[in-house]
gemmi code that builds the backbone of each chain (N, CA, C; Angstrom):
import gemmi

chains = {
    "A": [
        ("UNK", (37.627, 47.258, 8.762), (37.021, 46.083, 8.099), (37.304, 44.788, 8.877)),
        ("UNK", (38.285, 44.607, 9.476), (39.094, 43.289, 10.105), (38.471, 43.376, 11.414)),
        ("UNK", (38.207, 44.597, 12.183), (37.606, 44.697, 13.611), (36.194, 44.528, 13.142)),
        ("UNK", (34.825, 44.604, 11.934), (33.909, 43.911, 11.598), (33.827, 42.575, 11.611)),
        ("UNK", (34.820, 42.074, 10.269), (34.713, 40.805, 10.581), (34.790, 39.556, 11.548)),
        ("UNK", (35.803, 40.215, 13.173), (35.910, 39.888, 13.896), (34.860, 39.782, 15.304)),
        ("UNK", (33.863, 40.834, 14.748), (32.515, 41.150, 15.038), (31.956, 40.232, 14.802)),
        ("UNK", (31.471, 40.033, 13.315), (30.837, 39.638, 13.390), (30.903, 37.500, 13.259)),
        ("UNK", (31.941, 37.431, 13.754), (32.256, 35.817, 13.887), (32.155, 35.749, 15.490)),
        ("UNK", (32.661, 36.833, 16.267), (32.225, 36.527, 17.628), (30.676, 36.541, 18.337)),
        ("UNK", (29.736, 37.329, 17.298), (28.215, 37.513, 17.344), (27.816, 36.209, 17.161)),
        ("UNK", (28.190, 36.066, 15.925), (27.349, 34.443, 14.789), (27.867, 33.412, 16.202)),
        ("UNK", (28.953, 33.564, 16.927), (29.362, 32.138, 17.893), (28.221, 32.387, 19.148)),
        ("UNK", (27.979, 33.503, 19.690), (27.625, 33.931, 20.298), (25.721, 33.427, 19.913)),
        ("UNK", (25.533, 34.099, 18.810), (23.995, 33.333, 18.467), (24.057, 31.720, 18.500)),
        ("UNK", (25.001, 30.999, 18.126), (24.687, 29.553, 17.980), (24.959, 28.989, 19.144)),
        ("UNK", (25.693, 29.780, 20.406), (25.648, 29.132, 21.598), (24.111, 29.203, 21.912)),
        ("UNK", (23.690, 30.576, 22.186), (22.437, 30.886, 22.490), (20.985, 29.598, 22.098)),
        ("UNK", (21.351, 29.870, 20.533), (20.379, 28.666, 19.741), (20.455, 27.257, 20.503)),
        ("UNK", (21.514, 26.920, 20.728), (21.950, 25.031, 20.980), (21.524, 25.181, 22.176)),
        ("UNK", (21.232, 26.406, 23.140), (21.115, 25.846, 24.473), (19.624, 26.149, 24.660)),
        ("UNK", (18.893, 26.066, 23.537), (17.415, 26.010, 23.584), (16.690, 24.657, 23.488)),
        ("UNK", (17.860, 23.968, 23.268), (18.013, 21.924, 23.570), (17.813, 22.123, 25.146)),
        ("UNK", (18.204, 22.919, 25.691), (18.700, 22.312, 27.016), (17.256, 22.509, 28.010)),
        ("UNK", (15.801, 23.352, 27.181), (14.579, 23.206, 27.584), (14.127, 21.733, 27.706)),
        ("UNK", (13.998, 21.343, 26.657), (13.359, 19.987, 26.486), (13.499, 19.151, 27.695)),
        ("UNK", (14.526, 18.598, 27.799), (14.742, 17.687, 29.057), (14.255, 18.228, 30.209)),
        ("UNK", (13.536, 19.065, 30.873), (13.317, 19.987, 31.705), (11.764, 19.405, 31.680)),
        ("UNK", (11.231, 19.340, 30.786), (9.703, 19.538, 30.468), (9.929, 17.401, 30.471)),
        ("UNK", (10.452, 17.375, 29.744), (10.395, 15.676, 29.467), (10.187, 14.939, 30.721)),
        ("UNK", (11.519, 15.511, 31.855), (11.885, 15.048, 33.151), (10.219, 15.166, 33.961)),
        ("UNK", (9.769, 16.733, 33.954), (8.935, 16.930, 34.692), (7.658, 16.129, 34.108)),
        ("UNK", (7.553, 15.812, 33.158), (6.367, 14.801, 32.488), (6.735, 13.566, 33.222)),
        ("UNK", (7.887, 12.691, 33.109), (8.561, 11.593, 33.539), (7.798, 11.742, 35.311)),
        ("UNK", (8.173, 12.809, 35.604), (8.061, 12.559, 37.295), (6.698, 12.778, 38.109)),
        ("UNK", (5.346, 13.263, 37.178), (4.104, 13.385, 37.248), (3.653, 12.133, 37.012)),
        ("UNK", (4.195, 11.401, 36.037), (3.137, 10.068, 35.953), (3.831, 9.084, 37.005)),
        ("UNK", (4.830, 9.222, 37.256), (5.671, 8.470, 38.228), (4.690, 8.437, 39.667)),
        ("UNK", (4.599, 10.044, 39.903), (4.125, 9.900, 41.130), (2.454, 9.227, 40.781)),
        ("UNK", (1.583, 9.136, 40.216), (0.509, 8.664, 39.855), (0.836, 7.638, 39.963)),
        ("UNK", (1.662, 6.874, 39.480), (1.460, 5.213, 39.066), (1.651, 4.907, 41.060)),
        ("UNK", (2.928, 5.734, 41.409), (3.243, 5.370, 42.850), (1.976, 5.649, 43.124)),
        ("UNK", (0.955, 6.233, 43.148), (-0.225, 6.994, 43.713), (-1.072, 5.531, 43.960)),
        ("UNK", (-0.983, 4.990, 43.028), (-1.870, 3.783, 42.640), (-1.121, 2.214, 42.890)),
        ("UNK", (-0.156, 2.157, 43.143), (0.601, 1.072, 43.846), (1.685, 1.878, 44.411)),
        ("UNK", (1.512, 1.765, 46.043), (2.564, 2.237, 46.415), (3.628, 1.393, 46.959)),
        ("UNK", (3.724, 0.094, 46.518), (4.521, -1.079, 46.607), (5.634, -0.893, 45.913)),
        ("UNK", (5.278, -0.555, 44.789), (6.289, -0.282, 43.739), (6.830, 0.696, 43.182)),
        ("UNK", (7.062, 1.754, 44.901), (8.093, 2.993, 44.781), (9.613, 2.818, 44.310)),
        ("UNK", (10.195, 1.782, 45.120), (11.412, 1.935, 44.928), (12.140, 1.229, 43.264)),
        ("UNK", (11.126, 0.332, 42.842), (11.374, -0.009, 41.266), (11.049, 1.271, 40.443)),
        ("UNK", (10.039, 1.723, 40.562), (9.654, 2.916, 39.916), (10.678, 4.549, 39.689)),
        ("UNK", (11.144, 4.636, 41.222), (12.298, 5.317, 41.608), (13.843, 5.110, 40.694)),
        ("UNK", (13.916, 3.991, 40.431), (15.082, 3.196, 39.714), (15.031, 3.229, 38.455)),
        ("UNK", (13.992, 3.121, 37.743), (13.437, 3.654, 36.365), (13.628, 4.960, 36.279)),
        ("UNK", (12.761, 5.540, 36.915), (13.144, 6.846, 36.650), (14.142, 7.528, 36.622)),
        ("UNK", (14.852, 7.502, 37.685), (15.981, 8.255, 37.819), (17.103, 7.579, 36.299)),
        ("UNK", (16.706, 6.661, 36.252), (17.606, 6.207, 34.881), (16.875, 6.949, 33.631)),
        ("UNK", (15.898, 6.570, 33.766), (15.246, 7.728, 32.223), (15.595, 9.329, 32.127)),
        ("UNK", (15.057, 10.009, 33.732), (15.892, 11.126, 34.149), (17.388, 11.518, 32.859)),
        ("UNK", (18.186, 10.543, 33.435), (20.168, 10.722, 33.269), (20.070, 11.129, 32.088)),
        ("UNK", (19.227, 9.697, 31.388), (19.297, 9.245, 29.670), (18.857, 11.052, 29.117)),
        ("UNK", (17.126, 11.174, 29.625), (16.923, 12.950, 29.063), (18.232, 13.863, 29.117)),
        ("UNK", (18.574, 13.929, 30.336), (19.547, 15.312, 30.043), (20.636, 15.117, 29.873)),
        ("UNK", (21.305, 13.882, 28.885), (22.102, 14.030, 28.236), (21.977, 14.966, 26.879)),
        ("UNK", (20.471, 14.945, 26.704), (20.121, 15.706, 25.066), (20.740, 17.294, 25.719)),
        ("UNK", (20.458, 17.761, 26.907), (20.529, 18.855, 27.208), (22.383, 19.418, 26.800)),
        ("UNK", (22.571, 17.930, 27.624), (24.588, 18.177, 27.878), (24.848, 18.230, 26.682)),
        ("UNK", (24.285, 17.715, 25.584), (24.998, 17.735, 24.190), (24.944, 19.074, 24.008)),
        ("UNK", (23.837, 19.808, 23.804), (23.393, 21.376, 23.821), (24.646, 22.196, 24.452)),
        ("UNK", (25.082, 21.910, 25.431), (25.924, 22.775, 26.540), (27.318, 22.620, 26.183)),
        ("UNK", (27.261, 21.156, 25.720), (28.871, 21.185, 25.378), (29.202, 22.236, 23.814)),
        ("UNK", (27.906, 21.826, 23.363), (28.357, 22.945, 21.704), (28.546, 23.997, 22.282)),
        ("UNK", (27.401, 24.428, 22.871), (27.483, 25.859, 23.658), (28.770, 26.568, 24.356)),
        ("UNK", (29.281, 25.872, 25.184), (30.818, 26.359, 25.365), (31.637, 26.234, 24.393)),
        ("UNK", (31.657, 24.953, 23.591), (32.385, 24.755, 22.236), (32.121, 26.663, 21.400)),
        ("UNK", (31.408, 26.748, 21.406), (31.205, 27.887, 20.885), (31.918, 29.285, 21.138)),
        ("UNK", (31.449, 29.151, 22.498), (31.783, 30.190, 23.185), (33.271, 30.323, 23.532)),
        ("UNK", (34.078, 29.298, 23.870), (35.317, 29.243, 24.266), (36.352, 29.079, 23.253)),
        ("UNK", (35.987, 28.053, 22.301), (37.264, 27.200, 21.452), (36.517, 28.167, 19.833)),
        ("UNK", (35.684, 28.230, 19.279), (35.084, 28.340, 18.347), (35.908, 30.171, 18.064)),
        ("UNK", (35.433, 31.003, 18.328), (36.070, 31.969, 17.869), (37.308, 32.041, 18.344)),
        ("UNK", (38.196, 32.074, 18.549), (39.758, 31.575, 18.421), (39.984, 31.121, 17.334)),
        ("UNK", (39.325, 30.227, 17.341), (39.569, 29.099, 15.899), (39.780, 30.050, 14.595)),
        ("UNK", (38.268, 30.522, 14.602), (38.253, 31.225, 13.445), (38.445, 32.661, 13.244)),
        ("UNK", (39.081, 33.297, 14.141), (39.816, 34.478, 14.219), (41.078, 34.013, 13.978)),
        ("UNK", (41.487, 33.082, 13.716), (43.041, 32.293, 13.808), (42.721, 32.197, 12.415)),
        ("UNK", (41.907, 31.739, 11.884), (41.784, 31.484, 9.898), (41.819, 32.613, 9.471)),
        ("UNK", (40.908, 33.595, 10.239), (40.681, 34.795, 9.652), (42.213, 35.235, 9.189)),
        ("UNK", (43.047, 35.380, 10.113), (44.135, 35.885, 10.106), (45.366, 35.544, 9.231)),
        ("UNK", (44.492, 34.288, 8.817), (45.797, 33.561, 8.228), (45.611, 33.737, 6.713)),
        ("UNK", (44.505, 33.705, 6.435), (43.622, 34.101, 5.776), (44.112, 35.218, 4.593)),
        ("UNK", (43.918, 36.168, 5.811), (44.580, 37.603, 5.228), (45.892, 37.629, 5.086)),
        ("UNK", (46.635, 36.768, 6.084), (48.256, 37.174, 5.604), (48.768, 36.334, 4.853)),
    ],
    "B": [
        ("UNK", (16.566, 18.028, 58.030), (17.027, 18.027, 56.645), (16.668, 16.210, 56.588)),
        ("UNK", (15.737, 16.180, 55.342), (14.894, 14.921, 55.163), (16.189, 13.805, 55.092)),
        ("UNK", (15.931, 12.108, 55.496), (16.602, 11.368, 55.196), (17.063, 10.997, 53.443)),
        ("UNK", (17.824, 10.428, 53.193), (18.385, 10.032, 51.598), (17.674, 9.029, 51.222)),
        ("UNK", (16.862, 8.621, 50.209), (16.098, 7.300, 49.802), (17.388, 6.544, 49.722)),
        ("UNK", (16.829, 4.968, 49.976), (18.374, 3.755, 49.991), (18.506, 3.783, 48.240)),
        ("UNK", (16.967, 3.845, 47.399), (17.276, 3.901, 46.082), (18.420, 4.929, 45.562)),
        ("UNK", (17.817, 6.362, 45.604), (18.977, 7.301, 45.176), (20.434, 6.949, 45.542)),
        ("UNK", (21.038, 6.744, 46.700), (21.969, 6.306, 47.413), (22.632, 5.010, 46.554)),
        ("UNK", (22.118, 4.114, 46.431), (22.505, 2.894, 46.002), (22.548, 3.474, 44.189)),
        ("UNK", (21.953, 4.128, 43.437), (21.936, 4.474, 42.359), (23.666, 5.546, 41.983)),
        ("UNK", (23.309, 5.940, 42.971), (24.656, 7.636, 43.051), (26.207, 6.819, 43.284)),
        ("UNK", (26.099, 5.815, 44.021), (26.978, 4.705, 44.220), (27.245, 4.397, 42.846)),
        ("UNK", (26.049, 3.513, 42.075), (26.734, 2.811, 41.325), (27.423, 3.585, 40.098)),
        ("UNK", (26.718, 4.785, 39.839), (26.928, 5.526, 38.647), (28.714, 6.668, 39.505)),
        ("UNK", (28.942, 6.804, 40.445), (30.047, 7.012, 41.165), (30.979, 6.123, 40.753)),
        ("UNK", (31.060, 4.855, 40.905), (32.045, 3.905, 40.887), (32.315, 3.525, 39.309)),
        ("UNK", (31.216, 3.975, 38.292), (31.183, 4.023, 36.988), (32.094, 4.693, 36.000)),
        ("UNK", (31.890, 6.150, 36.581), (32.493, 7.541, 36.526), (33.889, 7.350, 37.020)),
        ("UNK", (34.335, 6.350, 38.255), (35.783, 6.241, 38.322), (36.827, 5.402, 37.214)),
        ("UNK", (35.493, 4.158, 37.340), (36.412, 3.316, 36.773), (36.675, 3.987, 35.022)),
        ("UNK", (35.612, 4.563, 34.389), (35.692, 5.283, 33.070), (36.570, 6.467, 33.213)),
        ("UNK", (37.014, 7.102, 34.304), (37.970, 8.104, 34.369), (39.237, 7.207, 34.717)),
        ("UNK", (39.521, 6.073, 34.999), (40.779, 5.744, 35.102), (41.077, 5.509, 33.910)),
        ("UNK", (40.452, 4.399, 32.919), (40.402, 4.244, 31.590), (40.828, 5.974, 30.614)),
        ("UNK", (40.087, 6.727, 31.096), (40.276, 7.914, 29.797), (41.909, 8.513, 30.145)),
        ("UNK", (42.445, 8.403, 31.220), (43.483, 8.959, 31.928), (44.649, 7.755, 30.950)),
        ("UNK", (44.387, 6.816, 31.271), (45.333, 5.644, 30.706), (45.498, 6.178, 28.852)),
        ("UNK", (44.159, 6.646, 28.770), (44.308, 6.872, 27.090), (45.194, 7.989, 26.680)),
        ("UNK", (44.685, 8.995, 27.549), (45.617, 10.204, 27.279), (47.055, 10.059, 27.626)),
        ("UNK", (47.376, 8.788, 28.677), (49.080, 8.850, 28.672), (49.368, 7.756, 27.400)),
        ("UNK", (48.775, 6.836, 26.627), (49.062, 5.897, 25.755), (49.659, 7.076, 24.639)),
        ("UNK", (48.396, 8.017, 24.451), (48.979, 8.924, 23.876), (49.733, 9.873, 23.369)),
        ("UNK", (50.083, 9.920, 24.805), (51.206, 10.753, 25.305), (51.177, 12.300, 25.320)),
        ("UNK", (49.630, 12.629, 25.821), (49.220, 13.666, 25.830), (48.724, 13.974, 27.462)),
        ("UNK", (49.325, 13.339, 28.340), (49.036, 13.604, 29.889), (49.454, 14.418, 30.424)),
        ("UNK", (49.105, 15.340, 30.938), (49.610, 16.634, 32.107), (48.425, 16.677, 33.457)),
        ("UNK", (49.069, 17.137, 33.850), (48.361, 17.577, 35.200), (47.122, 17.956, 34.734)),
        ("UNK", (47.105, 18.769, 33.890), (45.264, 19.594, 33.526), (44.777, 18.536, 32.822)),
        ("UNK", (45.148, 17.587, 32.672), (43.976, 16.317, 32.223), (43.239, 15.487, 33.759)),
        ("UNK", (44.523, 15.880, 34.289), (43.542, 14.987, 35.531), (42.948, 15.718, 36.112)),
        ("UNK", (43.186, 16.959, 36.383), (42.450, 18.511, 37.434), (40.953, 18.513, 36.677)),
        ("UNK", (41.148, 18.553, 34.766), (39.837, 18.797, 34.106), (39.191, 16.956, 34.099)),
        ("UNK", (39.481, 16.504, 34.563), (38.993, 15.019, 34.981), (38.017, 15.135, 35.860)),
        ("UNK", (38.755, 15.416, 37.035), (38.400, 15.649, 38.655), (37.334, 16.465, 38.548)),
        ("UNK", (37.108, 17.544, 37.843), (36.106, 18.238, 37.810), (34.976, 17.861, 37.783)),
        ("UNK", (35.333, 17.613, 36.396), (34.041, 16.924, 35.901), (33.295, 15.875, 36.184)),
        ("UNK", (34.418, 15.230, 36.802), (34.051, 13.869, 37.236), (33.011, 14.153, 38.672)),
        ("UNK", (33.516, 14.629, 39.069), (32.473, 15.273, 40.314), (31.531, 16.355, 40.231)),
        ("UNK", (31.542, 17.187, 39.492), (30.210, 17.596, 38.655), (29.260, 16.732, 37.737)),
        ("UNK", (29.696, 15.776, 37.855), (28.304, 15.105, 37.144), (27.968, 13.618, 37.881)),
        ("UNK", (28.561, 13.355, 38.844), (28.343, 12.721, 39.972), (27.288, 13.496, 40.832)),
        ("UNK", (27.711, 14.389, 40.886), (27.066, 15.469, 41.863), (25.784, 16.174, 41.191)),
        ("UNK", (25.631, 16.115, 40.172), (24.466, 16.377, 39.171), (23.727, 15.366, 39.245)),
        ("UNK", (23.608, 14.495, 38.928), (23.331, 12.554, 38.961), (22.601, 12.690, 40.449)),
        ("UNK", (23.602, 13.054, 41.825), (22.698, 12.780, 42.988), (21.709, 14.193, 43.301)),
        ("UNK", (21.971, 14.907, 42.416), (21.282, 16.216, 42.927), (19.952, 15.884, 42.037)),
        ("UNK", (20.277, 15.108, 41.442), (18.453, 14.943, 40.275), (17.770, 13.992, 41.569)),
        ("UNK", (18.541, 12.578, 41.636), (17.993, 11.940, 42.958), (17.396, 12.405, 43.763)),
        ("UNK", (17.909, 13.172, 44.453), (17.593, 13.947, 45.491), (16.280, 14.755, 45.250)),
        ("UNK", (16.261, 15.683, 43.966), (14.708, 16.376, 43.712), (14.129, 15.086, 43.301)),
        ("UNK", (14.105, 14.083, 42.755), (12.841, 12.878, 42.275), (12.723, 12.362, 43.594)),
        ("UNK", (13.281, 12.023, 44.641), (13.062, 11.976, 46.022), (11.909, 13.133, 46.777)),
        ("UNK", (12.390, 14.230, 46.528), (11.547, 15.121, 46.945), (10.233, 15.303, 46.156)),
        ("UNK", (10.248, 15.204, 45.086), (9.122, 15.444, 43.763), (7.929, 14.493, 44.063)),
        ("UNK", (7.966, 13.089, 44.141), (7.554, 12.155, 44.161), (6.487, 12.077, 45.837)),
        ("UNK", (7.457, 12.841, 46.681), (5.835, 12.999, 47.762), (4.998, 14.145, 47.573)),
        ("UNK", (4.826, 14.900, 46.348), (4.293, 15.857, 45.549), (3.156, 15.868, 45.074)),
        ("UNK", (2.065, 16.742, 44.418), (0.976, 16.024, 43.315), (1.930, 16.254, 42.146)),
        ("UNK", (1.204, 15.339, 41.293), (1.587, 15.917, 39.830), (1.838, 16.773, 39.115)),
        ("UNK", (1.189, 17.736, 39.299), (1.596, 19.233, 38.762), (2.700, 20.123, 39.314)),
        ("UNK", (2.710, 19.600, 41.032), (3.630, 20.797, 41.836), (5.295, 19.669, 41.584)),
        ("UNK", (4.871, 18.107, 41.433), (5.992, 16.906, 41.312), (6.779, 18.012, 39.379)),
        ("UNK", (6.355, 17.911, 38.921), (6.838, 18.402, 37.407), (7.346, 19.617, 37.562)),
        ("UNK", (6.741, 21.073, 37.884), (7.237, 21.939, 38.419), (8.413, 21.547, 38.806)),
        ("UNK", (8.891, 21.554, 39.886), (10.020, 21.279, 40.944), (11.190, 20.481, 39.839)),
        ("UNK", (10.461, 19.515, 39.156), (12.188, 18.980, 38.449), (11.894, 19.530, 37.009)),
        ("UNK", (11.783, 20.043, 36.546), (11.846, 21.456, 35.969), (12.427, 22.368, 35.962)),
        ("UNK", (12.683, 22.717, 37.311), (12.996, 23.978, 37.825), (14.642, 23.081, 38.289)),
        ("UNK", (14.278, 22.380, 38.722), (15.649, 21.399, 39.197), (16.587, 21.012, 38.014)),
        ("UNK", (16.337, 20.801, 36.802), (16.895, 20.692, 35.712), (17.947, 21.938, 35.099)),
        ("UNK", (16.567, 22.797, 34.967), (17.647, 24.199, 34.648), (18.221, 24.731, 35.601)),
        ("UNK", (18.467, 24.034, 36.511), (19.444, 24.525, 37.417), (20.376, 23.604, 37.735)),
        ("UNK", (20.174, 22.623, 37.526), (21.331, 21.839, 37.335), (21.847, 21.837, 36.067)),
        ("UNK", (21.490, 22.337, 35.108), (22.044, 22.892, 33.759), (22.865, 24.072, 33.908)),
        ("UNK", (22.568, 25.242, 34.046), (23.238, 26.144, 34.865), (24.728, 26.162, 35.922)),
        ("UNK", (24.305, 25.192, 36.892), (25.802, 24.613, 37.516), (26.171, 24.119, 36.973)),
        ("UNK", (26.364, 22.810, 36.077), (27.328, 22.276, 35.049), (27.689, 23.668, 33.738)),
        ("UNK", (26.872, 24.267, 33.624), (27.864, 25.336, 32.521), (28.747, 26.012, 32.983)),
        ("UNK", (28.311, 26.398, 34.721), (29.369, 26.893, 35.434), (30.587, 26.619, 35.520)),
        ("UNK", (30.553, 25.289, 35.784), (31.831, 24.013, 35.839), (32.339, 24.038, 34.359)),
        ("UNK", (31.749, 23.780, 33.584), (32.217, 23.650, 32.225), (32.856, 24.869, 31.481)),
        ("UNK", (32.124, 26.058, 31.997), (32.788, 26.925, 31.635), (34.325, 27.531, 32.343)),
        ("UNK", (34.249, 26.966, 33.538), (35.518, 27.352, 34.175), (36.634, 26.509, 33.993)),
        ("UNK", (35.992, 25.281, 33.335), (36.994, 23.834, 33.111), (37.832, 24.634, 31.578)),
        ("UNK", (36.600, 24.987, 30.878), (36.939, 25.921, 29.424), (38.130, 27.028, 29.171)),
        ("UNK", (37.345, 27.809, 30.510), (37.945, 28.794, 30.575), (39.472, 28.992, 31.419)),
        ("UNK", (39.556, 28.353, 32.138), (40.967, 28.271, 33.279), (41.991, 27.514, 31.970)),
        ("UNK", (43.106, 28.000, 32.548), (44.213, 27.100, 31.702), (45.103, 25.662, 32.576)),
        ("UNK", (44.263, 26.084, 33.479), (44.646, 24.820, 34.675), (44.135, 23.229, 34.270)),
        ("UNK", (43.147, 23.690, 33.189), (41.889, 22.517, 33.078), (42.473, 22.231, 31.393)),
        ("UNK", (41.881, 20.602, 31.170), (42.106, 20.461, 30.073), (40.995, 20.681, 29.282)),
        ("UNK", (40.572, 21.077, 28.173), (39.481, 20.931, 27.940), (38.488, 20.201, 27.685)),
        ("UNK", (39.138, 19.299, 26.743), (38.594, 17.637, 26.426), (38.482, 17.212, 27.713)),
        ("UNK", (39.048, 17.183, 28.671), (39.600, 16.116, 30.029), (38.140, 16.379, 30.391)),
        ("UNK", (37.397, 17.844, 30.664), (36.710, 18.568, 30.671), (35.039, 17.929, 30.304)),
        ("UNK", (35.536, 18.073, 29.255), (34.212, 17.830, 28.776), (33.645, 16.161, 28.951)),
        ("UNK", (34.494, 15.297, 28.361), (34.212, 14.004, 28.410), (33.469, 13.145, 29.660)),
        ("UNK", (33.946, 13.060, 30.929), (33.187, 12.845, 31.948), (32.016, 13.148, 31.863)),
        ("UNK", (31.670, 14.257, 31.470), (30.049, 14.672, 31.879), (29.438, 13.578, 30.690)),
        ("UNK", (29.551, 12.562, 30.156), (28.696, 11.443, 29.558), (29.113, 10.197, 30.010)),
        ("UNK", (30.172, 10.111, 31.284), (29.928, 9.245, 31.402), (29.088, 8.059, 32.447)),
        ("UNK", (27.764, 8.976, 32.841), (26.961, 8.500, 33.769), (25.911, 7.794, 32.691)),
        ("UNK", (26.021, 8.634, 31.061), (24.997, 8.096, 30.012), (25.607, 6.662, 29.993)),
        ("UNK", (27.013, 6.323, 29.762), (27.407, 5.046, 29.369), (27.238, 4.291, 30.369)),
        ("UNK", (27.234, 5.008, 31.991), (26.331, 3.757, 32.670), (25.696, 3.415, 32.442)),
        ("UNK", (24.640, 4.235, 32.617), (23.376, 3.519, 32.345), (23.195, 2.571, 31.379)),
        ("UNK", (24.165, 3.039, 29.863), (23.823, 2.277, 28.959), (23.616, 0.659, 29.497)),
        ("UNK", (24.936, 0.302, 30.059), (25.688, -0.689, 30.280), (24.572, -1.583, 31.444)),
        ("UNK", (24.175, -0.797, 32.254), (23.128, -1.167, 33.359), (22.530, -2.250, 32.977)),
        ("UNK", (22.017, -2.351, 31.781), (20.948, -3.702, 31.789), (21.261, -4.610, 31.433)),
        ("UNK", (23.055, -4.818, 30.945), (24.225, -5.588, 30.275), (24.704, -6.443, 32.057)),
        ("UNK", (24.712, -5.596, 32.879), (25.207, -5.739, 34.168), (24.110, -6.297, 34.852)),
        ("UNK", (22.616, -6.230, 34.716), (21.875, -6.832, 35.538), (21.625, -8.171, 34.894)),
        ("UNK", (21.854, -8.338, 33.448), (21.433, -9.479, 32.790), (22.216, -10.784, 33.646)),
        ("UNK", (23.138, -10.182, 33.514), (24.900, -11.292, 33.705), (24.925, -11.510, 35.208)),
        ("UNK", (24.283, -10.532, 36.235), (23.892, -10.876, 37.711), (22.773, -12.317, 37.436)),
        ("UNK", (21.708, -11.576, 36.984), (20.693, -12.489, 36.867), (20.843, -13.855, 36.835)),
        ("UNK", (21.719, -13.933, 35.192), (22.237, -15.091, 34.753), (23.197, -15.854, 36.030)),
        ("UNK", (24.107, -15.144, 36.761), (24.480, -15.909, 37.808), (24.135, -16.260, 38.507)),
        ("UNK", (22.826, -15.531, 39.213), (21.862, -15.915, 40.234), (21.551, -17.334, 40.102)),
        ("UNK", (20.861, -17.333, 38.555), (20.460, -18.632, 37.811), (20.995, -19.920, 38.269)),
        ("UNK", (22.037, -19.450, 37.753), (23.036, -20.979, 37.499), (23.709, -21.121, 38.976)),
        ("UNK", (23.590, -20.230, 39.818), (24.124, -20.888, 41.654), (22.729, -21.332, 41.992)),
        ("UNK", (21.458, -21.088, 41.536), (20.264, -21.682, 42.003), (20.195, -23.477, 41.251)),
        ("UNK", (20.375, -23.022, 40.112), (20.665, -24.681, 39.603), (21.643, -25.816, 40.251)),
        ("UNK", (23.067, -24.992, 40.203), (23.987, -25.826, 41.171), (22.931, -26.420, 42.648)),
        ("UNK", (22.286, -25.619, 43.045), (21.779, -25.994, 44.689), (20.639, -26.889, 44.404)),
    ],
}
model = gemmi.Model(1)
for chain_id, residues in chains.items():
    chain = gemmi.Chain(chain_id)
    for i, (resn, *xyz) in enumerate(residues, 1):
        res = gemmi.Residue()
        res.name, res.seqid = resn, gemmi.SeqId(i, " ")
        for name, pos in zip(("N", "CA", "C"), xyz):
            atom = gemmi.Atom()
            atom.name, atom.element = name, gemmi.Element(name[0])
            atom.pos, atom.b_iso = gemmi.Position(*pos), 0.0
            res.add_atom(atom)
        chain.add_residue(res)
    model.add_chain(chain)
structure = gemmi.Structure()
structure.add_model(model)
structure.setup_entities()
């Protein structure tokens, strides 16, 4: 029963890493939207590469922080998270 | 192997020197605390250079992306993203996983290129504003 429950808290951590790092798409797609109109606008003034360049790469950072939040749960999960609660479990019972 | 744009370069700089001065600060906190060991600064160091190094590795593809069309420009940092997602879990997970590393020490750095930026337009205002007022003096 105790090697189940220990199952199944390392699965459930295991699914919610999985889940949170389906954040870490978005910024991927956002960035590559960001860097298509970029090159267009450069397409159409090419004076104003290196301002444009400077924007971006700052909008860039700002997106995949949504991702890093994703990644940090994600190891949170994976690393610190069942410990944790194999540690209640235990205490739990005794 | 193509030259470095002066933009990326001058950008990787400033968010570099950002990342130090916010890692000297978090280091000072953890000894106020009195929670400093060696694996706060090792899981510092890490990170601190994994997301420095993330920061110029995006540069570097929007450098490359940008003499692109549109469709093949998106592709490419796309593909550049989840893979620079990928190497930071790497890092993060070994920062996690090693007992050499702290974990917090660990994790924290990797936001602090967001609080540059935050700060960025706080820092260009107050240039500006000085520009100003040495143009008035003259």
């Amino acid at each position: 029963m105790l090697e189940l429950a220990i199952g199944i808290i390392l699965g459930c951590c295991a699914l919610g890493a999985g889940s949170a790092m389906i954040a870490g798409i978005g910024p991927g797609i956002g960035e590559g939207n960001a860097v298509a109109a970029a090159c267009e606008a450069i397409g159409r003034q090419p004076e104003s590469r290196s301002s444009v360049t400077t924007t971006m790469l700052m909008g860039c950072a700002v997106a995949e922080t949504t991702g890093l939040y994703a990644l940090v749960i994600a190891i949170l999960l994976i690393f610190v998270a069942p410990g944790m609660f194999v540690n209640l479990l235990m205490s739990t019972i005794s | 192997m193509s030259k470095i744009d002066e933009t990326v370069k001058r950008e990787s700089v400033y968010i570099a020197a950002f990342v130090g001065v916010l890692s000297v600060l978090m280091q000072a906190v953890f000894l106020v605390a009195g929670r400093w060991d060696y694996t706060v600064l090792c899981g510092n160091l890490l990170s601190a250079a994994a997301a420095v190094g993330n920061f110029f590795l995006m540069g570097l593809t929007v450098q490359k992306a940008l003499g692109k069309g549109e469709k093949e420009a998106a592709d490419t940092m796309r593909l550049s993203q989840r893979l620079r997602l990928l190497l930071l879990f790497v890092v993060v997970a070994v920062g996690a996983a090693a007992p050499c590393f702290h974990t917090l020490a660990v994790i924290i750095p990797l936001f602090f290129p967001r609080v540059a930026i935050a700060v960025r337009p706080l820092m260009d205002k107050r240039n500006k504003n000085g520009d100003g007022k040495e143009g008035e003096g003259k």
